[in-house]
C-alpha positions in Angstrom: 27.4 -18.8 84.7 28.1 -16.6 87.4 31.5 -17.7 88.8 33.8 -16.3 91.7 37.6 -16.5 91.0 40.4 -16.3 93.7 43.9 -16.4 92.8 46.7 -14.5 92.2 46.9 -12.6 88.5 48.7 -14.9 87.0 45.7 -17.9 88.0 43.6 -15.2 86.5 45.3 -14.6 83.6 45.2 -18.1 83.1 41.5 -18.6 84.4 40.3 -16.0 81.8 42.6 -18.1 78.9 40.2 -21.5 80.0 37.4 -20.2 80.4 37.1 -16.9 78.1 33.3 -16.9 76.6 29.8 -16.7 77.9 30.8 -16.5 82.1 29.9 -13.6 84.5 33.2 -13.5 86.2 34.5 -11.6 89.6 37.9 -11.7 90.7 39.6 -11.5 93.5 43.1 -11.6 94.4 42.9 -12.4 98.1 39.6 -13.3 101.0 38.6 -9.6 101.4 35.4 -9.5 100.3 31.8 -9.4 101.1 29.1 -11.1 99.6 26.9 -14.0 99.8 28.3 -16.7 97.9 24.8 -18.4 97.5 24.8 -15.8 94.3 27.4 -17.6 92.7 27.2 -21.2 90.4 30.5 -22.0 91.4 33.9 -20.6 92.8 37.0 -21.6 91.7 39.9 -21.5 94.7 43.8 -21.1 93.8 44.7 -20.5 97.4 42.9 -23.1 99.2 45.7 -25.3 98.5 48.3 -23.4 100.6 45.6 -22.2 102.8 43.3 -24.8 104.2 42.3 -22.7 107.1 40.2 -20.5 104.4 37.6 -23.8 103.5 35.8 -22.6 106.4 34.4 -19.7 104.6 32.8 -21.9 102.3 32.0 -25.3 103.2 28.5 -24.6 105.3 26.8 -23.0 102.0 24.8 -25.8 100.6 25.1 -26.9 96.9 27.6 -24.4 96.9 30.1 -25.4 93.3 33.5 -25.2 95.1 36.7 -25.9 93.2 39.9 -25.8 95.0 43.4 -25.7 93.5 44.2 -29.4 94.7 47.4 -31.1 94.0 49.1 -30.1 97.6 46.2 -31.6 99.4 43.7 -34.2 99.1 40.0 -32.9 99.6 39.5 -35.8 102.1 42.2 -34.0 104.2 40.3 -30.4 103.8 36.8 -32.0 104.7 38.3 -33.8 107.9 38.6 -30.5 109.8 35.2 -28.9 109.5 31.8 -30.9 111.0 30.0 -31.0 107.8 30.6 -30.1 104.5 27.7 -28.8 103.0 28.8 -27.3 99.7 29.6 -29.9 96.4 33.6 -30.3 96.6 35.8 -30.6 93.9 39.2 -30.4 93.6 41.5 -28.9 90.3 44.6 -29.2 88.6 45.1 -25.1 88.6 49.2 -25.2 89.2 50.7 -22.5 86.9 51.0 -24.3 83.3 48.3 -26.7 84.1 45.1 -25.3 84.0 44.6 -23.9 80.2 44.5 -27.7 78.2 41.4 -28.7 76.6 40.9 -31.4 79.5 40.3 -30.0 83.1 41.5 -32.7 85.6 39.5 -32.7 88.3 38.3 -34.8 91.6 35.1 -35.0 93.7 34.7 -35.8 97.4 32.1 -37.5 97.1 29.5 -39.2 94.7 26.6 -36.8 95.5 29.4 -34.1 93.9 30.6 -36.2 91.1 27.2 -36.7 90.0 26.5 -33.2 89.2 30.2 -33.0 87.5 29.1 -33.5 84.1 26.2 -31.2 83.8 28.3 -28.7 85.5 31.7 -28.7 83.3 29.4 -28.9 80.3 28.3 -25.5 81.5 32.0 -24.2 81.9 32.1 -25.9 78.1 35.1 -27.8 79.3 35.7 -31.8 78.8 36.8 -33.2 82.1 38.8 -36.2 83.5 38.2 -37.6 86.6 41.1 -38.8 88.5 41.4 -40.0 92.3 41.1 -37.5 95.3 45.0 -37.6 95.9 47.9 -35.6 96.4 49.6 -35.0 93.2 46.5 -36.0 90.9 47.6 -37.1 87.5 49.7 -34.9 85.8 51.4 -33.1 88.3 52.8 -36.4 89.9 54.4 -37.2 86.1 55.8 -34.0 85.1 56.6 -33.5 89.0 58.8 -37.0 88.7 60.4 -36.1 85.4 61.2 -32.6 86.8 62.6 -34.4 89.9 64.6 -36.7 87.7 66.4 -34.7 85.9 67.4 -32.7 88.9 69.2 -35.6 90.3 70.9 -36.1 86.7 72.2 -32.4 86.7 73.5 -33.4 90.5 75.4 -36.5 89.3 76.9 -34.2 86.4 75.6 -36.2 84.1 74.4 -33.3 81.9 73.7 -29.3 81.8 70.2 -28.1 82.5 70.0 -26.5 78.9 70.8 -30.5 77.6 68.6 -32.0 79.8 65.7 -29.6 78.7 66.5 -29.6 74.6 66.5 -33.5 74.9 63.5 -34.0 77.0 62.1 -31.4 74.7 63.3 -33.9 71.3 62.5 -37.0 73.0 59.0 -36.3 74.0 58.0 -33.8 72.4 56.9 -32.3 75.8 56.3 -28.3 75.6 59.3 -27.4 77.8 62.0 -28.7 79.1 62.5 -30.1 83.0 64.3 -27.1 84.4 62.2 -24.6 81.7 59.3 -26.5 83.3 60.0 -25.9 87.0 60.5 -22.5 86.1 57.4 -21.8 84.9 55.4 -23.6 87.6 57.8 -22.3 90.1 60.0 -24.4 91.9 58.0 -23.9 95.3 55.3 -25.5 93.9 57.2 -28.2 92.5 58.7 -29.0 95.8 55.8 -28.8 97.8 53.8 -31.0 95.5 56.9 -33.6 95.6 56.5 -33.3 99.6 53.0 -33.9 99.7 53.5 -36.9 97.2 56.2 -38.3 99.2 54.3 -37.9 102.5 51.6 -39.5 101.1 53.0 -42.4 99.4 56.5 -42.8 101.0 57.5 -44.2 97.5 60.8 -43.4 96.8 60.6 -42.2 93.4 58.8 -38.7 94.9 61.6 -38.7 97.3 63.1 -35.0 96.7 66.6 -34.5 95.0 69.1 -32.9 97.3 69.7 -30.6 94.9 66.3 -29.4 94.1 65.5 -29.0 97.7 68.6 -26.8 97.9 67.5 -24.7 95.3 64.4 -24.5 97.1 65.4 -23.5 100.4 67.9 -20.5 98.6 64.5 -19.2 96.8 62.4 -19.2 99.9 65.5 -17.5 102.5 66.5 -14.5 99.9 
């Protein structure tokens, strides 16, 4: 398959860790560039997430594959602002950490897109997982939670970030640890997701930790 990437290098890094055999690949780390995009089977989107105004570049191109990094926005919410969507939309789990599994988690906006899902991931020899076209997803919203969680524990003084993490880490037998989590991700992302959840929902169990938004705010000022 011929497949347009756009992310930064670390979505590339990962993106080339995913899907590593048997693709003609270009990648770009930014919207600079020049070519018709009817050449491509598909492009996958890291940015589009954080940059909705960019969907415009691709949405008129007709059977056009388009995967966009999706947990911070819904794809409903991205089609609303254009007058037709031409191009077959799907949204993916691609937040740092997330994208390399065996399963890609991914949405569609529509049927006429979700039927040609199957066909398609079986070219990008990936299994798949639908899930609902939702802030959050799937398994952003549960490690976002936890992450969340544990936050508000370190706040109370209940525990140390290093206990909380080794007994997450023994409990679950979950790769990392809450706070060894966030890091990874990055806590921007974390937070925003958790905004976007909480906007969405107005459940209180996405409702942010003081503590975590602190830390936040201090990362995005310095």
């Amino acid at each position: 398959m011929k497949i347009l990437v756009i992310g930064s290098e670390q979505n590339i890094e990962e993106f080339k860790l995913k899907f590593n055999t048997g693709h003609e690949c270009r990648f770009e780390t930014d919207y600079d560039f020049e070519e018709d995009l009817s050449t491509f089977d598909c492009v996958f989107d890291f940015f589009i997430g954080d940059s909705p105004e960019q969907f415009e570049i691709f949405s008129a191109y007709k059977g056009l594959n388009l995967f966009v990094n999706a947990p911070k926005i819904s794809l409903a919410e991205l089609a609303y602002y254009q007058e037709e969507v031409e191009c077959n939309l799907y949204g993916f789990n691609g937040l740092p950490t997330f994208l390399n599994r065996d399963i890609l988690e991914v949405s569609a906006l529509n049927n006429k897109a979700q039927s040609g899902l199957a066909a398609l991931c079986k070219n990008l020899n990936t299994d798949f997982e639908m899930v609902e076209d939702r802030v959050g997803m799937v398994t952003p919203r549960i490690i976002f939670m936890i992450i969340n969680e544990a936050f508000y524990t370190l706040q109370e003084g209940t525990a140390s970030k290093e206990a909380i993490d080794t007994g997450m880490k023994l409990g679950t037998n979950y790769p990392f640890g809450p706070f060894e989590w966030c890091g990874k991700i990055g806590i921007n992302n974390v937070y925003e997701v958790l905004e976007a959840m909480y906007e969405d929902t107005k459940e209180e169990r996405y409702k942010i930790c003081p503590l975590l938004k602190k830390e936040y705010l201090s990362r995005i000022t310095h």
